[in-house]
N, C-alpha and C positions, 0 to 999 in steps of 0.2 A: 552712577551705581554700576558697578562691573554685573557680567552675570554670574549666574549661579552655574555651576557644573553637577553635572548628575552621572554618576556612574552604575552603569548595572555590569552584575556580574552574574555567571552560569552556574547557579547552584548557591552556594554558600558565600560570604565574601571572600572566602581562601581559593573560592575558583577562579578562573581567566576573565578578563574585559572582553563581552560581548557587544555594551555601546555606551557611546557616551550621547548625553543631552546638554548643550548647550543654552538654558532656561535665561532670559530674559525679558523685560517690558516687551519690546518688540515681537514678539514668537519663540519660538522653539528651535536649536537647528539639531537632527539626529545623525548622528555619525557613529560608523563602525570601531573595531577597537583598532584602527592605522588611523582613527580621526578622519577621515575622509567623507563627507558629507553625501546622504542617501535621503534624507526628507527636510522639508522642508514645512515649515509651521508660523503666520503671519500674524500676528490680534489685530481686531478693530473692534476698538471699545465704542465706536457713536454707533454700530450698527448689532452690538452684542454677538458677535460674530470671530470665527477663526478659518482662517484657506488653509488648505494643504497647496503649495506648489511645489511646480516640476526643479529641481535645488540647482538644474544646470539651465531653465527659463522662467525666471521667476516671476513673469507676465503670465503664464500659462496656470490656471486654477484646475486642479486635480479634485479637489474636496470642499464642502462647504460645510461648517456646523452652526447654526444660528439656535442661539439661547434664550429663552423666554420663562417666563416664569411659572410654567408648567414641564419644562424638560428643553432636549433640543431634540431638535433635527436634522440628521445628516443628508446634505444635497449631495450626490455622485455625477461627477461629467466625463465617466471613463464608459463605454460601453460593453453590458453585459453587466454590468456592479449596480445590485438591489440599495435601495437606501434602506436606511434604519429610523427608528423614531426610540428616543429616549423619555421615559412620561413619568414624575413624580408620582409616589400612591405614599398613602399613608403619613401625610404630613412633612414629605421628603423623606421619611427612614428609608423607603424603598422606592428604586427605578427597576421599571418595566418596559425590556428591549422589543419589542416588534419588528419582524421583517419584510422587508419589504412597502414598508408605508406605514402611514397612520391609522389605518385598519386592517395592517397585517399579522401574521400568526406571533403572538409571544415565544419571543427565542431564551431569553435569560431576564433573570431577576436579581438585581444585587441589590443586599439588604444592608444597611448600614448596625454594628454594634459597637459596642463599648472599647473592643480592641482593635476592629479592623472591619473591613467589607467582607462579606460571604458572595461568592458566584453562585446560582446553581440553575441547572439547565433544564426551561421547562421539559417538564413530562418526566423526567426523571425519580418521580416521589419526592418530591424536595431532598434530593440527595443532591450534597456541596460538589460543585466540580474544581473551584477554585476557593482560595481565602488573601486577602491581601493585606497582612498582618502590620500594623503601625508599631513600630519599635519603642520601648521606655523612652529613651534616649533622645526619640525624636528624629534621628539622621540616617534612619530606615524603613525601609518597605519591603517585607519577606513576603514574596509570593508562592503558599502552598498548595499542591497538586491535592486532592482528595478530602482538603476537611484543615484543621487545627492543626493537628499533629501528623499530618502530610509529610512527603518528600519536598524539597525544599526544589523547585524550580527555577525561581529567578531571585536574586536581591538587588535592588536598588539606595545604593547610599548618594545623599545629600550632601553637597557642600555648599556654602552661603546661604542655602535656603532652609526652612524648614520642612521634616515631611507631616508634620498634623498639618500645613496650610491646604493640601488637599482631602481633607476630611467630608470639608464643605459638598457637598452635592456637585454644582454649578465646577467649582474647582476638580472632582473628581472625574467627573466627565473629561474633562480637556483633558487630565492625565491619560484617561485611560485612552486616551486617542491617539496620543504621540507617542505611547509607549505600546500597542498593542502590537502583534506579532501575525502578518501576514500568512498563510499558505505560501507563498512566493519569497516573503521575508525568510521564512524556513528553509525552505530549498534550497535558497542562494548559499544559508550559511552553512548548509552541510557538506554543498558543494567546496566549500571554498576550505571547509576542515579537512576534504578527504584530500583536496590537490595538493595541501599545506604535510598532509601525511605523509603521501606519493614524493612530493620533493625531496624532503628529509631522510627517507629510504633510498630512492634514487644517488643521495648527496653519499651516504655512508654504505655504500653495498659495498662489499667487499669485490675484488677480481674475479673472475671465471676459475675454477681450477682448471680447468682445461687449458687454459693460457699461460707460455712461459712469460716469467717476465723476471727479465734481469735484473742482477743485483746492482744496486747503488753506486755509481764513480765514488772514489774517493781521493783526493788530494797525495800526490807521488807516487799514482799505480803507473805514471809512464801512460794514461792515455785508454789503459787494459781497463774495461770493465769489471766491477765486484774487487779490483786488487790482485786480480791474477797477473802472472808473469807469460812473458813471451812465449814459454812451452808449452801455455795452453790455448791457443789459437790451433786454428783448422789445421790438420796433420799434413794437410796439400802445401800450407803457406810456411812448415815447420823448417821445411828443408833449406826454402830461401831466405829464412829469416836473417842468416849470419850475416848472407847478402847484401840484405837491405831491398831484395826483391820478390815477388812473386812471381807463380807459373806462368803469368802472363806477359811479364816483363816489368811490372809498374811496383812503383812502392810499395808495399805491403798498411795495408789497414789495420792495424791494432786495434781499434775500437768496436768487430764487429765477432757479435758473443755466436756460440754455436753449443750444441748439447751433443757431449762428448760421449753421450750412448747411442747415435745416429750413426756413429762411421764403424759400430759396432756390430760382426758378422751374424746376423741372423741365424735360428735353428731352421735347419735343415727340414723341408715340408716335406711327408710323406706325397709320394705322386699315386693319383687314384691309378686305378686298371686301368687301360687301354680299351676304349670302346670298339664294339663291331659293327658292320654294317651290317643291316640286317641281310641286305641281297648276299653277302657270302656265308647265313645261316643255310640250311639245307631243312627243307621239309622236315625231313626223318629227324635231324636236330631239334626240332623247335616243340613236333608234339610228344616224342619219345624221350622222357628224362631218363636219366640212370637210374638202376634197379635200386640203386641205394638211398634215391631222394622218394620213392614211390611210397606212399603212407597208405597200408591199408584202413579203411577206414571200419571200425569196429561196432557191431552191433548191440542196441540200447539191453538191457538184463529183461525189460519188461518182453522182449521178441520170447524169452524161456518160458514165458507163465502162458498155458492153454487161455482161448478166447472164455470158454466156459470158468475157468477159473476167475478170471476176472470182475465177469460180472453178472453169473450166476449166484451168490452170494448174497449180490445186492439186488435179484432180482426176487428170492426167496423170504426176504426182508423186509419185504414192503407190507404192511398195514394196510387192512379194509378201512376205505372210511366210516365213520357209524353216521348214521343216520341222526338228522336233528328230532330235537324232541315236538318240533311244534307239526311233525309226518300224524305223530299220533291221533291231533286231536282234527276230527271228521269237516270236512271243507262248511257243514251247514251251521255247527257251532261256533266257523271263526267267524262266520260272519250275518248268520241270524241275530243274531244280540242287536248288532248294528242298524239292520233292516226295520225290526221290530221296535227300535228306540225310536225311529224318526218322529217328528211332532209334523202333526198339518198345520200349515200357514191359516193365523187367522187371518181375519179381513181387516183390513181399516176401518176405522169411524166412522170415514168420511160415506161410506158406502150405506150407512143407516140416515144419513142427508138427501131428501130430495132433491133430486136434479132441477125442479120449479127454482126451490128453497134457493139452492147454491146461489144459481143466475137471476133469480127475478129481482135482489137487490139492487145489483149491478144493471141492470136495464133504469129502474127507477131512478139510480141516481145520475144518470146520463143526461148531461145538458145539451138542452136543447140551440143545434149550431145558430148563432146569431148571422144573418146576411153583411154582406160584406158592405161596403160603402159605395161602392161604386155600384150595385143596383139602384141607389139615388138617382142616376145620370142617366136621362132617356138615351133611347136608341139614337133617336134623331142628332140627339146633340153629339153622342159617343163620336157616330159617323163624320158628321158634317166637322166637330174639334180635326177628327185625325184626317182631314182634308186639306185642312188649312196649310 
């Protein structure tokens, strides 16, 4: 029996190949969308059992799941990696995930229904985090982000196999294990979309504008770059061309391009002033400008207005404060009321109780201390024992 191929893709089936599963008798093998093998998945039906191995040492045991008929158990032999426990409830409709062990905190609950599994992540309020939607058809598995009518996540289509055969509990389990999506499985694949981006940009950038770059040989320019003619070579090699030589004496190179705005006379720079030294400045130079640069500096409008003007005005304009109303009423009214409301402390109860009364209970029920056991044991003998 050949095996089964499984393909998932990113989003909808019209998205790209994120991986493929290689499903057979023997295990699982998981490969990227270049085919290229990243896990590895083995059965042993005498021990109800599945290994994760390492795909490039396949003696090397990464993972263990052993299946029993109350759920499985995932064994880890990577360090730092919590196991999990899988536990039927409710007749198998529902698996309840625990972290960390067999009497670790509930992480997820997948509930089996009519169309598909519901995820939903303790503590949540029973709010879906996932749904893994089984297809009419049978040759699919939509996996929704949020509920039913979710974002569409992942699909899984089937070839030679069917997907109701993981419907089953025991069956679902192993799927969800060859198929689940690392933190690390993430990573890798984002990393490897964004270098896959970087290339393809890299591949089509266009040139520098800043960079000449000459035009294309073509077939009977004689040699000349772009199809120009021997007149337009460097103005130095013009004169020998008829020659057959250069200023130097040698051949001349036809083949080498030059930008014919370069041997072009430059505009004319204005040249700054001429600096001085300061040493041939002269004192009387340096603090006495000409009469014509001297700025007198002119006085604000507010110097014209008298000091009194200013702020006699505002000083005529000021407001008595008024006195509050509570000046009126006499210091023995604010606060005789007060004085005269106080209440005297009664007494306690307790204080119409004899002091006898209180205590003479408490004496009487006082038991009388029993002697210890070791006043049994004469003196003599105490002594002469701790002699021995």
């Amino acid at each position: 029996m050949a095996d089964a191929l499984i393909t998932e893709h990113a989003g909808t089936r019209r998205g790209e190949i994120s991986r493929f599963y290689q499903y057979g008798s023997g295990g699982v093998r998981v490969m990227d969308a270049k085919k290229a093998v990243k896990r590895l998945y083995l059965f042993d039906p005498s021990s109800d059992s599945m290994t994760e191995r390492d795909p490039f040492r396949n003696e090397k045991v990464l993972r263990r799941f052993v299946f029993d008929r109350y759920g499985m158990l995932e064994e880890t032999f990577a360090f730092g990696a919590r196991p999990r426990t899988f536990r039927y409830e409710n007749g198998a409709s529902r698996i309840a995930v625990r972290e960390g062990g067999e009497y670790g905190a509930v992480g997820k609950i997948f509930t089996f229904e009519q169309n598909g599994i519901t995820e939903t992540a303790w503590g949540r309020n029973g709010e879906i985090e996932r749904v893994y939607q089984f297809d009419a058809g049978g040759d699919a598995i939509t996996i929704r982000a949020g509920g039913w009518f979710g974002d569409v996540d992942r699909t899984i289509v089937f070839s030679g196999i069917e997907a109701s055969l993981f419907l089953e509990p025991e069956a679902f389990l192993q799927f969800l294990m060859f198929t689940e999506w690392s933190a690390s499985d993430r990573e890798a694949d984002v990393n490897e979309r964004v270098a896959g981006i970087r290339s393809r940009e890299m591949a089509g950038s266009p040139r520098s504008r800043f960079a000449y770059t000459s035009p294309g040989r073509t077939p009977g320019d004689g040699g000349v770059a772009g199809g120009r003619g021997p007149d337009s070579r460097i103005p130095a090699q013009q004169n020998d061309a008829r020659s057959g030589r250069t200023s130097r004496g040698t051949t001349s190179d036809a083949g080498i391009d030059y930008i014919p705005d370069a041997d072009a006379p430059g505009q004319a720079v204005p040249k700054a002033p001429a600096s001085r030294q300061s040493s041939g400045i002269s004192f009387e130079e340096r603090w006495h400008r000409p009469e014509t640069d001297d700025r007198k500096m002119s006085l604000g409008k507010s110097v014209e207005i008298p000091f009194e003007e200013r702020f006699g005005s505002s000083r005529g304009e000021r407001e008595e404060l008024s006195k509050g109303k509570s000046v009126e009423i006499p210091f023995e009214e604010r606060f005789g009321s007060a004085r005269g409301e106080r209440e005297e402390l009664s007494r306690g109860k307790s204080v119409e109780i004899p002091l006898e009364e209180r205590f003479e209970s408490a004496r009487r029920e006082r038991e009388k201390l029993s002697k210890g056991k070791s006043a049994e044991i004469p003196y003599d003998e105490r002594r002469s024992g701790g002699n021995r």
